[in-house]
C-alpha positions as CSV (number, residue, x, y, z in Angstrom):
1,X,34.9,-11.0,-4.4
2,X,33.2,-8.1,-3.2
3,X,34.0,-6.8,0.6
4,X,31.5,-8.0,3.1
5,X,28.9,-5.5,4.0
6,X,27.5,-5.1,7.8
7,X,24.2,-6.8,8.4
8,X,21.2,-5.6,9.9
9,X,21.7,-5.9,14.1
10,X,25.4,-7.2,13.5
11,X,27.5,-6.2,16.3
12,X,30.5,-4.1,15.3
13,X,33.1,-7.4,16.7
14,X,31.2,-9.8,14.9
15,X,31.2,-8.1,11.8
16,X,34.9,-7.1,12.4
17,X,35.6,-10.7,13.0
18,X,33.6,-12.1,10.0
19,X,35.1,-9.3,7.5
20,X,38.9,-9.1,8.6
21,X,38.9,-13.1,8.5
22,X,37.5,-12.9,4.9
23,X,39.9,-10.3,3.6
24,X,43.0,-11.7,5.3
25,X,41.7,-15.2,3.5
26,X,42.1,-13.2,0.2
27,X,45.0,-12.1,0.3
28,X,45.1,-8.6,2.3
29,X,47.5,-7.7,4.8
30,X,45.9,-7.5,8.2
31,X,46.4,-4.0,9.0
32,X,44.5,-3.3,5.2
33,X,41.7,-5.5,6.3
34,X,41.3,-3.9,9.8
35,X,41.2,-0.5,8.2
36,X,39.4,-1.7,5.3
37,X,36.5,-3.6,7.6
38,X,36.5,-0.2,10.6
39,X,35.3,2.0,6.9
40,X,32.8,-0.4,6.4
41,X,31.1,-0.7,9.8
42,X,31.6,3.1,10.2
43,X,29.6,3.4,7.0
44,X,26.8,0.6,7.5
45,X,24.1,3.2,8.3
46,X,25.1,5.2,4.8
47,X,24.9,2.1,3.2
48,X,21.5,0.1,4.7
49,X,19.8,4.0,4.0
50,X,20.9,3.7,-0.1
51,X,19.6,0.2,0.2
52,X,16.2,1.3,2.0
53,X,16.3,3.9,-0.6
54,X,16.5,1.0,-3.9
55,X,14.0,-0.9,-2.3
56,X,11.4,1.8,-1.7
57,X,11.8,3.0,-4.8
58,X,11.5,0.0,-6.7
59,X,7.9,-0.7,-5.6
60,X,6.8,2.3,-5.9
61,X,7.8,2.9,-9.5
62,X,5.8,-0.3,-9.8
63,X,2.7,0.9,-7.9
64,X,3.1,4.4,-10.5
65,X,2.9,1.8,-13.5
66,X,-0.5,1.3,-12.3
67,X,-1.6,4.6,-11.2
68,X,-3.5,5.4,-14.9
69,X,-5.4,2.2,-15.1
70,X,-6.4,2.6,-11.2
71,X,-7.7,6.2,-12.1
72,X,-9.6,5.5,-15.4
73,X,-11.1,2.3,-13.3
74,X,-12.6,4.3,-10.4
75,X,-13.2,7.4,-12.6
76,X,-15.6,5.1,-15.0
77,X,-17.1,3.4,-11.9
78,X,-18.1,7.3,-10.2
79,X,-19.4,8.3,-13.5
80,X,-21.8,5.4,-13.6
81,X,-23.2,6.5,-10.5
82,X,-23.2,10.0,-10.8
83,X,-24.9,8.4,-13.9
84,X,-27.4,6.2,-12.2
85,X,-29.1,9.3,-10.4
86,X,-29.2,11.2,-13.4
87,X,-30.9,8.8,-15.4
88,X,-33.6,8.5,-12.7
89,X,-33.9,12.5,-12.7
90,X,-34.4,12.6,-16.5
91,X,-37.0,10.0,-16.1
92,X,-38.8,11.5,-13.5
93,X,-38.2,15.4,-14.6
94,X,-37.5,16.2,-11.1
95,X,-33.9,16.2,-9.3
96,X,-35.9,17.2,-5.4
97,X,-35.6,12.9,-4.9
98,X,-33.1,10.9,-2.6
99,X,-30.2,9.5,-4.4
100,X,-30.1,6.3,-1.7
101,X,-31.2,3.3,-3.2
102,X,-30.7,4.6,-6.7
103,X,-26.6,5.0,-6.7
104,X,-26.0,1.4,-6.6
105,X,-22.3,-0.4,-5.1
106,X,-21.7,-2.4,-8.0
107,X,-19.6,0.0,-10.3
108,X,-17.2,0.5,-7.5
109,X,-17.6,-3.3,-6.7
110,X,-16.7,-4.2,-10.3
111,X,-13.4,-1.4,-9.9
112,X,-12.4,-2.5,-7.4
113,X,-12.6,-6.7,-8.5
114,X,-10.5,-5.1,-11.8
115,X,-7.7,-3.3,-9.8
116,X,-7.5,-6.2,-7.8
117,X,-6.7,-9.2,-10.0
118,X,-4.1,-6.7,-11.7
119,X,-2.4,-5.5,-8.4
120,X,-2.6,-8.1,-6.0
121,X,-1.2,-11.4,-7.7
122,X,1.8,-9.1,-9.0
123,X,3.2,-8.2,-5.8
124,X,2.2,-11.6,-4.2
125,X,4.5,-13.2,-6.5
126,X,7.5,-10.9,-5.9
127,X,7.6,-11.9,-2.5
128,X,6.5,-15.5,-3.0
129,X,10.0,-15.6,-5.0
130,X,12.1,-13.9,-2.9
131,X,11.3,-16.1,0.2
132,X,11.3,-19.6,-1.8
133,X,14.6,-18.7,-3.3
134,X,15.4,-19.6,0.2
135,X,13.4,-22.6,0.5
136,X,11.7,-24.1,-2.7
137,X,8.2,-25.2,-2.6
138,X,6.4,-27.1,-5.1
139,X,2.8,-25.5,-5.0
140,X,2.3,-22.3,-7.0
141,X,-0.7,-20.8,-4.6
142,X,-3.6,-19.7,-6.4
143,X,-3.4,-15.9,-6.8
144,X,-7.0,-15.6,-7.7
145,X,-8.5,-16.9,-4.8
146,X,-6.6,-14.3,-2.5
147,X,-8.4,-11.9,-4.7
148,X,-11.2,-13.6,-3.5
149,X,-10.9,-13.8,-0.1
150,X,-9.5,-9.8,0.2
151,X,-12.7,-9.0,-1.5
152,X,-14.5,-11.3,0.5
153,X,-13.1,-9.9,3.8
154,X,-12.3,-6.6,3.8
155,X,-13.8,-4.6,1.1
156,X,-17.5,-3.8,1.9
157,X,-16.6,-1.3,3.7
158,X,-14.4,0.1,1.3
159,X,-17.1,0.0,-1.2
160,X,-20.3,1.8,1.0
161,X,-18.0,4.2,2.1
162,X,-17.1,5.3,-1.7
163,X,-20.7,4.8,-2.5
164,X,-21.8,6.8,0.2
165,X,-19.7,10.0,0.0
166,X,-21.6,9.9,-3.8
167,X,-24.3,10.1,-1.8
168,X,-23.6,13.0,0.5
169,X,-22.3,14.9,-3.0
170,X,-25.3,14.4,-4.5
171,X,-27.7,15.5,-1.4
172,X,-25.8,18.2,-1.2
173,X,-26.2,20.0,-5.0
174,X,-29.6,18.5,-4.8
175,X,-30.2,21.0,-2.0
176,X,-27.7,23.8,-3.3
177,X,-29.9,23.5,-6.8
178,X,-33.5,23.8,-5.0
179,X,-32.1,26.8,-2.9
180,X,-30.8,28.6,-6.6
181,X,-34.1,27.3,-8.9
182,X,-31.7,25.4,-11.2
183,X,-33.1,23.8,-14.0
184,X,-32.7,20.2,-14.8
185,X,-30.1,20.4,-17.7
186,X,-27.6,22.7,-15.0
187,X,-28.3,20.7,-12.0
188,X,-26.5,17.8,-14.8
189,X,-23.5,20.0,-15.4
190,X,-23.1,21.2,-12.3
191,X,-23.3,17.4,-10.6
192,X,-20.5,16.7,-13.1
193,X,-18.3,18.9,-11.9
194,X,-17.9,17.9,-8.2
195,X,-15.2,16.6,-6.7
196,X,-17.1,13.6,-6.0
197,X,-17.4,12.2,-9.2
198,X,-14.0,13.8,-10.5
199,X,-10.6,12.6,-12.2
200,X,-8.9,13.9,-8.9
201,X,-11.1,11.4,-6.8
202,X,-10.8,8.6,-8.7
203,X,-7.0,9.5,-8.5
204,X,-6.8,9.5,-4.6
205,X,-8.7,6.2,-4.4
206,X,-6.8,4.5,-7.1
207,X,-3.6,5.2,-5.5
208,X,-4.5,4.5,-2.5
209,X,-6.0,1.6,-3.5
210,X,-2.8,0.2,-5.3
211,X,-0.8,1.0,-2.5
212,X,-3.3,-1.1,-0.6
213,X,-3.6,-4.0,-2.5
214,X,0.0,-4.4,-3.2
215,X,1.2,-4.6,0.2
216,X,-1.4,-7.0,0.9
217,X,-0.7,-9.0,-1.9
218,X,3.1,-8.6,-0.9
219,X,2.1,-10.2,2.4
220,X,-0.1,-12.9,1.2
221,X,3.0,-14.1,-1.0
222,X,5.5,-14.0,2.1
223,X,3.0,-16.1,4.1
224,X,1.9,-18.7,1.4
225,X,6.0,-19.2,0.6
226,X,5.4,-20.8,4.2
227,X,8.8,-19.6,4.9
228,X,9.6,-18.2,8.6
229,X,10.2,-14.8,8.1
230,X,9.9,-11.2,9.8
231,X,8.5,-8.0,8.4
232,X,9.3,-4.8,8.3
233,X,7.7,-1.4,8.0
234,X,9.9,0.7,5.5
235,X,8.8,4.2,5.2
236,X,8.3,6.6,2.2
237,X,11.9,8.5,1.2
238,X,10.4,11.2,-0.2
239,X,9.9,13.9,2.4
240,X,6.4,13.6,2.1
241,X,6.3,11.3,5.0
242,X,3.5,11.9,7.5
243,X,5.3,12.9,10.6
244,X,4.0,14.5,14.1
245,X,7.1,17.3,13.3
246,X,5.5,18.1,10.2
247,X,2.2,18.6,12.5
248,X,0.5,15.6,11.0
249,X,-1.9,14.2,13.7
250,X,-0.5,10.4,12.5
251,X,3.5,9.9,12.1
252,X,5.4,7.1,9.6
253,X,8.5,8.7,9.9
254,X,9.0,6.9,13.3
255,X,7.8,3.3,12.3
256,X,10.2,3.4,9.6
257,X,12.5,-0.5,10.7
258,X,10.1,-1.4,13.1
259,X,9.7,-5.2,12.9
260,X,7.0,-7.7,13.5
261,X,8.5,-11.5,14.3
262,X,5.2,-13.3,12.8
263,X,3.6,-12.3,9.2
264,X,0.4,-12.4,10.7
265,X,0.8,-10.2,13.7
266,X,0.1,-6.3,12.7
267,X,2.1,-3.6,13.4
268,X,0.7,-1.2,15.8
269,X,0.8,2.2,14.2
270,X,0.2,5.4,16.1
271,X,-1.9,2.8,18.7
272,X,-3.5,1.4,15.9
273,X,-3.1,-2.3,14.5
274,X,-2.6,-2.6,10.5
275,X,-1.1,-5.8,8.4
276,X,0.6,-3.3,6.3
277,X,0.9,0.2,5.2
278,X,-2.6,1.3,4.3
279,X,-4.5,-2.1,5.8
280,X,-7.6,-0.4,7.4
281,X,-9.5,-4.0,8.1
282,X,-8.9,-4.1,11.5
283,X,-9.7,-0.7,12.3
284,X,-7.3,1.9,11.5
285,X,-8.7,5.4,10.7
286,X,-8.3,7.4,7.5
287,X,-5.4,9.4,8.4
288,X,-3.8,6.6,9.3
289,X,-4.3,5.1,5.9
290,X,-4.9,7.5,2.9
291,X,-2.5,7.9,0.8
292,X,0.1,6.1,3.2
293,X,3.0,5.4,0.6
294,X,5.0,3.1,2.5
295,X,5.7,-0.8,2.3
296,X,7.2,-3.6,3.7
297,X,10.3,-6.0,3.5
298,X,11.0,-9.4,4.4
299,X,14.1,-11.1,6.5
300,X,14.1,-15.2,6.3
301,X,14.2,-16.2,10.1
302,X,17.5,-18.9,10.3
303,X,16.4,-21.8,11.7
304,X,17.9,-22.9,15.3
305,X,19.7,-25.4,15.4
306,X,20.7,-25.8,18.9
């Protein structure tokens, strides 16, 4: 049997008690076990750091599985738009006319619908397992319908705020192209090379997208196992953390174990509330949010007895 391991908040007598009882019960002399159980507790912070480490790294090798289709999804949807106003300037021979009301929300709609039903239901179910393993229930939720409702809740501003950064990007060469006489065919080109409608873009907002939807999908499958359970903030372990020593104006470094008692209370992040890394829905700014690479864990709550 393998030797017990400290748990999370165990004090260094109970674990001493619980480990030297179980070794002595195997078969180990007493003084082995007491030397054998002091290494371990002396060790428990190495240890629960290499297990933060697997766990990190497990989802987001899983997030970078997705990273291509998330990038060719909002890539396609910025094209159409870029492609939208260009149609309407071929039609009219004339660029000098507003692009509002003629890039439409419904390609980024429609991407972000797609990366949604992939992303959200896979993460939802991981959790959903781990926390029925503990208590079965016979109800497999419907993982559609919290597609449904994130899109239903929280995305519209998602979607006019992608829309409308197309829109700044596209006022802005309209006005760089009156200012330098370009024709119609260049004003095209040049449109097409901004980072507004570019690969790198559709990049940043498809990972941070993914990032997003899988720790709310990772949520949503904690709370529909109807399990009591805590969660847990567990920070990127990559060095790229935000932090305020690095100068960033937002730090993750220092929320990194901080635990929440009820799945549906948010953590409060640099004085801001969020459900989960990345959640912006109730308010938290983009520097708070973009690109935020960390995720969360779950602890059944035992049941009192007393």
């Amino acid at each position: 049997m393998p030797i017990p391991k400290p748990i999370t908040g165990e004090s260094r007598e109970g674990f001493m008690d619980r480990c030297v009882s179980f070794l002595v019960d195997e078969g180990r002399p007493q003084d082995q076990a007491n030397a054998i159980c002091i290494s371990q507790y002396d060790n428990k912070d190495e240890w629960e750091e290499s297990q933060k480490y697997v766990a990190w790294k497990t989802i987001d090798r899983q997030r970078e599985s997705f990273l291509n289709y998330g990038r060719n999804v909002f890539y396609r949807a910025l094209r159409d738009q870029m492609k939208q106003f260009l149609n309407e300037v071929e039609k009219e021979q004339n660029y000098n006319i507003s692009p509002v009301g003629i890039i439409k929300e419904e390609p980024i709609r429609e991407a972000y619908l797609k990366l949604y039903t992939k992303i959200i239901p896979f993460f939802a179910k991981q959790s959903y397992n781990q926390l029925t393993s503990v208590r079965k229930k016979a109800i497999t939720p419907d993982w559609n319908a919290m597609v449904e409702r994130w899109m239903g809740n929280n995305s519209a501003s998602l979607i006019s705020g992608i829309t409308g950064k197309g829109v700044m990007v596209m006022e802005k060469q309209i006005q760089t192209a009156l200012a330098e006489g370009w024709s119609i065919q260049k004003f095209g080109t040049e449109v097409g090379k901004t980072h507004g409608f570019s690969r790198k873009r559709a990049e940043l907002i498809g990972r941070t997208e993914i990032i997003r939807a899988s720790n709310f999908g990772s949520l949503e499958g904690a709370i529909e196992s109807g399990v009591p359970a805590t969660k847990s903030w567990l920070s990127t372990r990559d060095g790229r953390t935000r932090s305020y020593a690095k100068g960033d104006k937002y730090d993750h470094v220092i929320m990194d174990g901080k635990t929440v008692q009820n799945l549906r209370d948010p953590f409060l992040v640099n004085g801001q509330p969020m459900k989960f890394p990345a959640d912006s829905s109730m308010g938290a700014s983009p520097g708070n949010t973009i690109n935020c690479r960390c995720t969360i864990t779950y602890a059944p709550i035992e049941p009192d007895y007393n």
